[in-house]
C-alpha positions as CSV (number, residue, x, y, z in Angstrom):
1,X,122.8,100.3,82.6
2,X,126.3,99.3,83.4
3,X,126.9,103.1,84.8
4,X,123.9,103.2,86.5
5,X,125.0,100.2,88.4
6,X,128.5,101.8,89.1
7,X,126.6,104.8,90.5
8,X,124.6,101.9,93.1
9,X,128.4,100.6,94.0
10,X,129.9,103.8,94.6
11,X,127.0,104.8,96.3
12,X,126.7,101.9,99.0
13,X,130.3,102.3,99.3
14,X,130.1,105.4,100.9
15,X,127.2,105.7,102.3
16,X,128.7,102.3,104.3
17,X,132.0,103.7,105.0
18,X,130.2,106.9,106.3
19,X,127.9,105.1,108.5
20,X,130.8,103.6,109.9
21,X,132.4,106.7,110.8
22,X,128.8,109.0,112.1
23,X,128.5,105.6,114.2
24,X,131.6,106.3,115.8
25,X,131.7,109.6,116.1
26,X,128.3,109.4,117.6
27,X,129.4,107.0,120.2
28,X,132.3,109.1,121.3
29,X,130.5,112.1,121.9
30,X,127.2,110.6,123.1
31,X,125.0,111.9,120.7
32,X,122.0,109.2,120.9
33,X,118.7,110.5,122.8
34,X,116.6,108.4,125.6
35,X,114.2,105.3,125.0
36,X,111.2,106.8,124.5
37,X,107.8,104.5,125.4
38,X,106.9,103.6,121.9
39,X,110.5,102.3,121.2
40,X,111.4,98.9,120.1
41,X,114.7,98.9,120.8
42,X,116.6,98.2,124.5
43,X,119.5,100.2,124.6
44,X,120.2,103.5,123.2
45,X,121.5,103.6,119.7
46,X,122.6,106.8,117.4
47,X,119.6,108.2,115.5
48,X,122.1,109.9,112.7
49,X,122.6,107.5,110.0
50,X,120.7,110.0,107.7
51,X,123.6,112.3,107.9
52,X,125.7,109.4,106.3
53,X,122.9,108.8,103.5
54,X,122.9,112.4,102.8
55,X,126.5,113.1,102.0
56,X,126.4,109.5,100.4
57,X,123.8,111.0,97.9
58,X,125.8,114.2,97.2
59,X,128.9,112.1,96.5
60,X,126.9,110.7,93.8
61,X,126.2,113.2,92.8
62,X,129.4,114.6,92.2
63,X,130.2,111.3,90.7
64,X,128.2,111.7,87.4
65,X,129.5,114.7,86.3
66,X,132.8,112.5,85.7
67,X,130.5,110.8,82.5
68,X,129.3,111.9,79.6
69,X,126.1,109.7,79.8
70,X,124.7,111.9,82.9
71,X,125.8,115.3,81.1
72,X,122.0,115.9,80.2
73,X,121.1,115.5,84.2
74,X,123.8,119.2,84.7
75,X,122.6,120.8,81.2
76,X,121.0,123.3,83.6
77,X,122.2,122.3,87.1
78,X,118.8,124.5,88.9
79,X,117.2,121.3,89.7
80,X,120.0,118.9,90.5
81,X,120.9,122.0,93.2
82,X,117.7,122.5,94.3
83,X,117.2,119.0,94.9
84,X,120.5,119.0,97.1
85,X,119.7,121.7,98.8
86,X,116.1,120.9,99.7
87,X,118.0,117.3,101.0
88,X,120.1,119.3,102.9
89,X,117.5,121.4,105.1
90,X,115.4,118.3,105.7
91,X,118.3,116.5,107.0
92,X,120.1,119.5,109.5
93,X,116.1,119.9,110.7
94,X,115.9,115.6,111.4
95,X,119.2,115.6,113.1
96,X,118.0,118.3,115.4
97,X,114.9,116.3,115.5
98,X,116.8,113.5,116.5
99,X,118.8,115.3,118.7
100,X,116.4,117.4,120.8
101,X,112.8,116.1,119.5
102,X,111.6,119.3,117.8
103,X,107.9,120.3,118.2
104,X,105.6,118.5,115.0
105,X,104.8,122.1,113.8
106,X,108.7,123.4,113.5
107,X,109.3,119.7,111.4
108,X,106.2,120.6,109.4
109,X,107.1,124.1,108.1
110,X,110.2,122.9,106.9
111,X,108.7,119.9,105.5
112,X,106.7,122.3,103.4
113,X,109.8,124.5,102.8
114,X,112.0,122.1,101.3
115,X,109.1,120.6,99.1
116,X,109.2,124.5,98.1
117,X,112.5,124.1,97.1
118,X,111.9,121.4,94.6
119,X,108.9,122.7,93.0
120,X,109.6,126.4,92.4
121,X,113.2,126.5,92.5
122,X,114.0,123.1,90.6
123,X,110.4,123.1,88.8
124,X,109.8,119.6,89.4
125,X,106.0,120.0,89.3
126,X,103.0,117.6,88.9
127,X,101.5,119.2,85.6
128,X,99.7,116.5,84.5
129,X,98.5,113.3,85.1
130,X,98.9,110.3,82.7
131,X,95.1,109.0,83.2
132,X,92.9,109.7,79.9
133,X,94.7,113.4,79.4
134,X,93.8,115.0,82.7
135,X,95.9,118.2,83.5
136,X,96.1,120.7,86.2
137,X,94.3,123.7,86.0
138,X,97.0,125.8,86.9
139,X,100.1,126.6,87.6
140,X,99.2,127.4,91.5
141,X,97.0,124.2,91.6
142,X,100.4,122.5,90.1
143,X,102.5,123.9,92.8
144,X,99.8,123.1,95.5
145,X,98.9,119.6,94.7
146,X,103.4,119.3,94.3
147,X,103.4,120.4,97.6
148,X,100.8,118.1,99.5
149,X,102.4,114.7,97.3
150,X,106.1,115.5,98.6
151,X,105.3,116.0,102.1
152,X,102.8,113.0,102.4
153,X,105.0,111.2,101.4
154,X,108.1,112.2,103.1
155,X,105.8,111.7,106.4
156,X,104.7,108.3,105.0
157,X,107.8,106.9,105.0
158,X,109.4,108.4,108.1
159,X,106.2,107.2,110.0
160,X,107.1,103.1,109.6
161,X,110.3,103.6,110.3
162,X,109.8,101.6,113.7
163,X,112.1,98.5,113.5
164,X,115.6,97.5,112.6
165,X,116.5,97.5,108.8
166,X,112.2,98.4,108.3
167,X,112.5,101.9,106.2
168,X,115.9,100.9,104.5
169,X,115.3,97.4,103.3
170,X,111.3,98.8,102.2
171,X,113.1,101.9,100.2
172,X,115.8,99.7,98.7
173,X,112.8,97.2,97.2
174,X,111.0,100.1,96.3
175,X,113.4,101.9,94.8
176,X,115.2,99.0,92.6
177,X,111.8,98.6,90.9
178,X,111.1,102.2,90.4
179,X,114.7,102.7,88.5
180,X,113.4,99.4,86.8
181,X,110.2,101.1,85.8
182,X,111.9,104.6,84.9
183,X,114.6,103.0,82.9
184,X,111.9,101.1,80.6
185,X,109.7,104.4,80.4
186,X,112.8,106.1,78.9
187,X,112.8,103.3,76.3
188,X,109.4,102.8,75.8
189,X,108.3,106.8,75.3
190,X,112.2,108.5,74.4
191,X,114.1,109.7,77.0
192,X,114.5,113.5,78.4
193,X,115.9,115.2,80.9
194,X,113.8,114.6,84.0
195,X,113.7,111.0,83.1
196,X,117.2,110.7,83.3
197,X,117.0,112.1,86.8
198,X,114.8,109.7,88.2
199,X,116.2,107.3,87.3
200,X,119.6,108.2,88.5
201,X,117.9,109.5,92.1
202,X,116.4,106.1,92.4
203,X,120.0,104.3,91.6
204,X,121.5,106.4,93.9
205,X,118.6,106.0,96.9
206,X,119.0,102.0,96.1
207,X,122.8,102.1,96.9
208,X,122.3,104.3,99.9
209,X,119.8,101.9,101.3
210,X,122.3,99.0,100.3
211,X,125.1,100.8,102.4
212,X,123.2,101.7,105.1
213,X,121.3,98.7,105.5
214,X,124.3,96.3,107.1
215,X,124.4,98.2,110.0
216,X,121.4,99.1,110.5
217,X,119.7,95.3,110.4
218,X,118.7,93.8,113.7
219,X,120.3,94.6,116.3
220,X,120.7,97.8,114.8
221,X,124.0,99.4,115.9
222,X,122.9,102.9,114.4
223,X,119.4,104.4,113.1
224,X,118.6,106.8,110.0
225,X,116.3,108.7,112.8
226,X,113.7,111.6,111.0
227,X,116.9,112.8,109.0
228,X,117.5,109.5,106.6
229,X,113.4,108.8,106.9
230,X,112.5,112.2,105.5
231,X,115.4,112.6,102.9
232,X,114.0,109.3,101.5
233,X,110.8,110.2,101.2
234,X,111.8,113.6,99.6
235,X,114.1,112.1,97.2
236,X,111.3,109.3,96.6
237,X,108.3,111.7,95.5
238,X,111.2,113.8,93.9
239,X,111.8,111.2,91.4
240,X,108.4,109.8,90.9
241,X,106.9,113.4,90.2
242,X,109.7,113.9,87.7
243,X,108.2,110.5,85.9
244,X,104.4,111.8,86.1
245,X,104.6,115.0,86.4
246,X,106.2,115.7,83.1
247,X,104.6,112.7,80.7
248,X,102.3,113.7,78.1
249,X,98.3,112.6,78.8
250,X,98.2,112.6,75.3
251,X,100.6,109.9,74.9
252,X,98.9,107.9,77.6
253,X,95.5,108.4,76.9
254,X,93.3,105.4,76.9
255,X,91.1,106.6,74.1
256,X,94.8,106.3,71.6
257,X,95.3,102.8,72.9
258,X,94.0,99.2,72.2
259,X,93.0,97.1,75.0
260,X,96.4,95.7,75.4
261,X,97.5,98.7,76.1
262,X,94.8,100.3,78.3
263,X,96.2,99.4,81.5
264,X,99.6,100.6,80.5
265,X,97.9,104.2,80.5
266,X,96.9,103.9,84.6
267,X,100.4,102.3,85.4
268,X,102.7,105.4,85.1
269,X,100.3,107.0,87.7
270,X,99.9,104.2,89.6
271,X,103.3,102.6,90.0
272,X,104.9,105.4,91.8
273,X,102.2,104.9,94.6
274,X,102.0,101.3,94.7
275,X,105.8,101.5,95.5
276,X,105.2,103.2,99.0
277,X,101.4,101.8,99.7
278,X,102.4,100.3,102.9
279,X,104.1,103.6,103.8
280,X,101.1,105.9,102.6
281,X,98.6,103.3,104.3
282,X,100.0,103.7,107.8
283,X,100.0,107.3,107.1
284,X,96.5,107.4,106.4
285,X,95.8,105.3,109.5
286,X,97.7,107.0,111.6
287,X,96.1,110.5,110.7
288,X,92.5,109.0,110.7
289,X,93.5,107.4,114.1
290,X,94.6,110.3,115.6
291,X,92.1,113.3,114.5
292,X,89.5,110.4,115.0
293,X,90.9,110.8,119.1
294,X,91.0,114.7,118.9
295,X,95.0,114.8,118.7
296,X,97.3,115.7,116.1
297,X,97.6,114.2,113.7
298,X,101.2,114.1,114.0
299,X,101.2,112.7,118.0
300,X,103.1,110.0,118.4
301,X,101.7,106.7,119.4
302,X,102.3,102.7,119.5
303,X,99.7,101.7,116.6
304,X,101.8,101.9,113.8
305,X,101.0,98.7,111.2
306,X,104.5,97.4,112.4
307,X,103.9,97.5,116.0
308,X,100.5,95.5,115.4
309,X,102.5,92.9,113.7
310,X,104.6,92.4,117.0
311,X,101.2,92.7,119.2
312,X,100.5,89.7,116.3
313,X,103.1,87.5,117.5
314,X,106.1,88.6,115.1
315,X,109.5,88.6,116.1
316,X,111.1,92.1,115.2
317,X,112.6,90.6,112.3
318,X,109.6,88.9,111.0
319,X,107.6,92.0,111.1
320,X,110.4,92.9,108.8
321,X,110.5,90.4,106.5
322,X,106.9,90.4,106.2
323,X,107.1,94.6,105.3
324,X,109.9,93.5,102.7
325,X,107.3,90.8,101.1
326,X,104.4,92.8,100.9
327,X,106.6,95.8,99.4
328,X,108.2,93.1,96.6
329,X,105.1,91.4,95.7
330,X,102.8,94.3,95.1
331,X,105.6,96.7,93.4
332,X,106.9,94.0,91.2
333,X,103.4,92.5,89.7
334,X,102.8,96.1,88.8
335,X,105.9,96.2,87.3
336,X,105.3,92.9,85.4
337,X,101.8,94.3,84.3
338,X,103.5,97.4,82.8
339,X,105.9,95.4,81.0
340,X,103.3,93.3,79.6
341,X,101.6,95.9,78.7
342,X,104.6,97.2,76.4
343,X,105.9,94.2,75.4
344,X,102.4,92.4,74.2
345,X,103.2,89.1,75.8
346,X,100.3,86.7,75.0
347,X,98.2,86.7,78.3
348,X,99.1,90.9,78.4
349,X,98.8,91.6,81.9
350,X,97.6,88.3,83.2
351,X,101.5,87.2,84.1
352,X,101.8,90.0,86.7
353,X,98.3,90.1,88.1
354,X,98.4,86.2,88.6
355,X,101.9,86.7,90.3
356,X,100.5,89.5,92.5
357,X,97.5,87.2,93.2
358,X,99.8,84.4,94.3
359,X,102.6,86.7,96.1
360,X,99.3,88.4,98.1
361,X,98.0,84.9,99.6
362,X,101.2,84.2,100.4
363,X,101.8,87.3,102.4
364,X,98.2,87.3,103.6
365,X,99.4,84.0,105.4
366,X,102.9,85.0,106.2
367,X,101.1,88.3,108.3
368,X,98.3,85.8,110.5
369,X,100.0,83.1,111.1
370,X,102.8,84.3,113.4
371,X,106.0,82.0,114.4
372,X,105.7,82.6,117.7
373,X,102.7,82.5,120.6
374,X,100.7,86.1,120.8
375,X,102.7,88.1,122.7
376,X,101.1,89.3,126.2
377,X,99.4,92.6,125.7
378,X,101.7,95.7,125.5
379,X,99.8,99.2,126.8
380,X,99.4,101.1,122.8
381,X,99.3,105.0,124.1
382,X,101.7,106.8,125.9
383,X,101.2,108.1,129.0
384,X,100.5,112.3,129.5
């Protein structure tokens, strides 16, 4: 644990000293686009703080081959290099996104390609799923279904990433439970490779969001634009397929367990999702909105869930806060279920789905009661 927690330090450290300096050097040379309509923001602010996240991850990266406790991660480097290199294309392709606002179906393809990388090259697969010993049929279906999960949710995450400090405060939540959750699963089913790597990509995702996130708060000074948004969410479904892609149904099957531990066969399925729901919600919302109008799904537009929390009432930063609560509360009452689960606490699961209960009124409230007066009404489509 301790070295996992240098890796967050050295991380953040980084990844904030190298924010500093893409800030700068985007300043000087003028690298930040035009407001566009849907834009919150007033003044035009550098989109490349994904840049800084990236080379924040590989040093990191290069950082655990210096211990002996993350030997097992470079036994056979294939995926550790895969996963870099599939970080790597999806951040040159969101810089020039960010840059010079490449058509949806160029971003797409390589959204597609790079999950490529990761599931052929560094065989980080969905093979089976941990609910009552369902596996896939084959190894195409494997590779298919791989393929759809990393670039929903790459998409799911870039697509809230709306307001100042939104998509790097919700990944840093997100991701300090999911190490949380990975580091028990080691101890709770024996530890293997892939394990290990989750858990490390998610320490190393929580210290870039920690290092980016000072600048980045509101009034941002500099953006992780489509470059930091998608290398999250690639790194993200990364880590969670190498948790429930590679676990044996067997070991998880409901039909093996008592009551006590029933749920605990669903949660290792269902806490990598419950992690990103308000990212994946949005998603789906946004797709259903937009095929539902005859455009792609993919069209821009001003209906995000964040920009109806500032049609609410919300201040930018409430809207914030309010996306940070919802992200802590549902994550961490799964996370208390699993671990009741495991542990047998008298009561089981009750302790986390009574603090969920709780933590979901009190957000419910938090969302319609806003501190301010409605705001006036803001025009939601972009004009042709």
């Amino acid at each position: 644990m301790k070295l996992y927690l240098l890796v967050v330090i050295f991380t953040a450290v980084v990844t904030s000293v190298l924010t500093w300096a893409v800030l700068h050097f985007s300043l000087r040379y003028k690298l930040y686009p035009a407001i566009r309509e849907r834009d919150v923001h007033k003044r035009p602010t550098p989109r490349l703080g994904g840049v800084a996240m990236f080379l924040g991850v590989c040093a990191a990266f290069a950082f655990s081959t210096q211990f002996p406790f993350f030997a097992i991660i470079w036994v056979n480097p294939a995926p550790v290099l895969a996963i870099l290199a599939a970080a790597f294309v999806i951040v040159v392709v969101g810089v020039l996104d960010d840059v010079w606002d490449l058509d949806w179906f160029i971003k797409l393809g390589a959204q597609f390609l790079t999950a490529g990388i990761i599931a052929f090259f560094g065989q980080f697969q969905i093979y089976s799923l941990p609910i009552g010993g369902i596996t896939v049929g084959s190894s195409w279906m494997s590779f298919t279904l791989t393929l759809f999960a990393i670039v929903i949710v790459m998409n799911a995450v870039n697509f809230i990433d709306g307001l100042d400090g939104l998509v790097a405060g919700v990944c840093l939540i997100a991701n300090g439970v999911f190490f949380a959750y990975s580091y028990l699963l080691v101890r709770d089913f024996g530890a293997s490779t892939y394990f290990n790597v989750a858990s490390f990509i998610a320490a190393v995702l929580v210290g870039a969001c920690l290092g980016f996130l000072p600048l980045n708060w509101s009034p941002a000074k500099i953006f992780m634009g489509d470059s930091g948004a998608l290398l999250l969410g690639l790194l993200m479904a990364t880590s969670a397929i190498a948790i429930t892609g590679v676990l044996n149904p067997a070991v998880l099957d409901p039909e093996r367990l008592g009551r006590s531990q029933l749920l605990g066969a669903f949660i290792p399925i269902l806490l990598p999702i419950v992690i990103v729901l308000l990212p994946l919600l949005d998603f789906g919302l946004a797709v259903i909105r937009r095929m539902g109008a005859g455009r792609s799904p993919f069209s821009p537009d001003r209906k995000h869930l964040h920009h109806r929390l500032l049609d609410m009432g919300h201040s930018d930063r409430d809207a914030v806060l309010i996306f940070y609560a919802w992200t802590a509360i549902v994550s961490f009452s799964f996370l208390l279920m699993y671990i009741g689960t495991q542990e047998e606490w008298p009561g089981d699961y009750l302790l986390g789905a009574g603090f969920g209960l709780v933590g979901v009124v009190a957000c419910l409230v938090l969302t319609f009661l806003p501190s301010r007066p409605r705001a006036r009404h803001v025009p939601t489509e972009i004009p042709a």
